[in-house]
C-alpha positions as CSV (number, residue, x, y, z in Angstrom):
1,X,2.3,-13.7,9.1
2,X,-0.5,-14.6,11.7
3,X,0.5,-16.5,14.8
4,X,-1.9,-19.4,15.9
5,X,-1.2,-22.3,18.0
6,X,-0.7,-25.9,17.2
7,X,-3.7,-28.8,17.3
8,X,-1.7,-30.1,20.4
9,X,-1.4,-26.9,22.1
10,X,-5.1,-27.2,22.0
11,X,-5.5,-31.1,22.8
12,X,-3.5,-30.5,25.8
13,X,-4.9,-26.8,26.9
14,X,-8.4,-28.1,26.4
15,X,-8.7,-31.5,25.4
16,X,-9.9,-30.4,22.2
17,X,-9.7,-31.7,18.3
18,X,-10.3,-30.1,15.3
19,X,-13.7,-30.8,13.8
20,X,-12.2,-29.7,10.1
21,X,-8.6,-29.0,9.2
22,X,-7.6,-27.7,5.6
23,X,-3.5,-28.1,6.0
24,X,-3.7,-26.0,2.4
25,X,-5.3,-23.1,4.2
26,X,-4.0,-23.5,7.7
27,X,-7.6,-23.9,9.1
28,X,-8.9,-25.4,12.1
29,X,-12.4,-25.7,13.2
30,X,-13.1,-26.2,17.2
31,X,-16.4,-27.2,18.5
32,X,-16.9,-26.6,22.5
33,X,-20.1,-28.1,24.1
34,X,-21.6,-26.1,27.4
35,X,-22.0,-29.2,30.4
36,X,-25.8,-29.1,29.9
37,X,-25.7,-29.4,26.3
38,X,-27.5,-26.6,24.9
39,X,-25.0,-24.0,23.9
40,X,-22.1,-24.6,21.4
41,X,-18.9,-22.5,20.9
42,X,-17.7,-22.8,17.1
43,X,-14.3,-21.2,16.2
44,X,-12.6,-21.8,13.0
45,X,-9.2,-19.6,11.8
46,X,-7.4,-20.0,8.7
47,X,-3.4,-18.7,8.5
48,X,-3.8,-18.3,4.9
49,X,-6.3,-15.9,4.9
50,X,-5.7,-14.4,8.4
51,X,-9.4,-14.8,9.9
52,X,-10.9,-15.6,12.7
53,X,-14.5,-16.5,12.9
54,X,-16.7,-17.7,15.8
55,X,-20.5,-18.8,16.4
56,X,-22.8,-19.6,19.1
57,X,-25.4,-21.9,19.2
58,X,-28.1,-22.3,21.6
59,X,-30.1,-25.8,20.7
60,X,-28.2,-26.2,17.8
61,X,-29.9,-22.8,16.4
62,X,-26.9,-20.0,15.6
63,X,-27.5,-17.1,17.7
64,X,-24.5,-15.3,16.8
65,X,-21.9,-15.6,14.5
66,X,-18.8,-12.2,13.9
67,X,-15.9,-12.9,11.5
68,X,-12.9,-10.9,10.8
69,X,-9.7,-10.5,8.7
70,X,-6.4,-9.3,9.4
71,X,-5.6,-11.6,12.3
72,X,-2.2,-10.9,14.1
73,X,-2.0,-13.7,16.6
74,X,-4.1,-16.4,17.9
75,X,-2.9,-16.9,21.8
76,X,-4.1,-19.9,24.5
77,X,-4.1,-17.5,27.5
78,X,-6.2,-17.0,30.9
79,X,-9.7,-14.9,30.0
80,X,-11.8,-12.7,32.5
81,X,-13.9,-15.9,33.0
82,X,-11.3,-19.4,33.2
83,X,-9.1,-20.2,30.2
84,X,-9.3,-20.0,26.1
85,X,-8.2,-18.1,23.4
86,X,-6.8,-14.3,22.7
87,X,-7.1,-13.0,19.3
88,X,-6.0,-9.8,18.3
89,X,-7.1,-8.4,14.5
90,X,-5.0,-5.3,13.6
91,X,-7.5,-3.1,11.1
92,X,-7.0,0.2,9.1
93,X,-9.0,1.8,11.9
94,X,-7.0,0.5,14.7
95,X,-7.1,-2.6,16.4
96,X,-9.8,-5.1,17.6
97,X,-9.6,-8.3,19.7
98,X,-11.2,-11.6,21.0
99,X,-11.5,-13.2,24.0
100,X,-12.8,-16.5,23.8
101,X,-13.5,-18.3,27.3
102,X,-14.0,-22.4,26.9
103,X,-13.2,-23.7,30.4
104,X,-15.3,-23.6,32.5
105,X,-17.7,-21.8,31.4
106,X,-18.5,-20.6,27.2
107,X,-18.5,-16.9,26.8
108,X,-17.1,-14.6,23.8
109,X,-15.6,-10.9,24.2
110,X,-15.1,-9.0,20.8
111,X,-14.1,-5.4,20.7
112,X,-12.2,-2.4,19.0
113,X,-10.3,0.4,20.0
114,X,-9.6,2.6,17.1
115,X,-6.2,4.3,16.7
């Protein structure tokens, strides 16, 4: 079953509070602001259905939004650019993972390396 941290490993790694919660579905939705306002970071994972999903917003327009399935773990870990999230997807392909950076600056890595 998927691994995710708790809404107070987030409140004290980032300050941060779910936006939504489903307790039925294990989902959390997390909204980060960029310190001038314009972008927004949007991540949402349920443990039920083992997905991950995140957006980006530049002037509340969605620029990009990737989803996936098959979620293994959900970490709160140093990134290459501060501190956020790990998330590693195991597929039938091989394996993919995110990095999601929210302090100090917003930034999203999402890759696979097949088997």
């Amino acid at each position: 079953s998927m691994k995710f941290p708790s809404e107070l490993e987030f409140l004290d790694a980032f300050g941060i509070e779910p936006c939504e919660v489903d307790q039925a579905m294990a989902y959390c939705r997390y909204n980060r602001r960029s310190n001038d306002g314009l972008i927004e970071l949007e991540f949402s994972f349920s443990g039920v259905s083992g997905s991950f999903q995140v957006a980006i917003k530049v002037l509340g327009k969605e620029l990009i939004l990737m989803s996936s399935e098959g979620v293994v773990q959900i970490e709160i870990r140093p990134t290459t650019h501060g501190s956020g999230i790990h998330v590693l997807f195991e597929t039938r392909d091989g394996a993919s993972e995110a990095e999601v950076t929210l302090e100090p600056i917003l930034h999203c890595s999402w890759w696979s390396l097949r088997n």
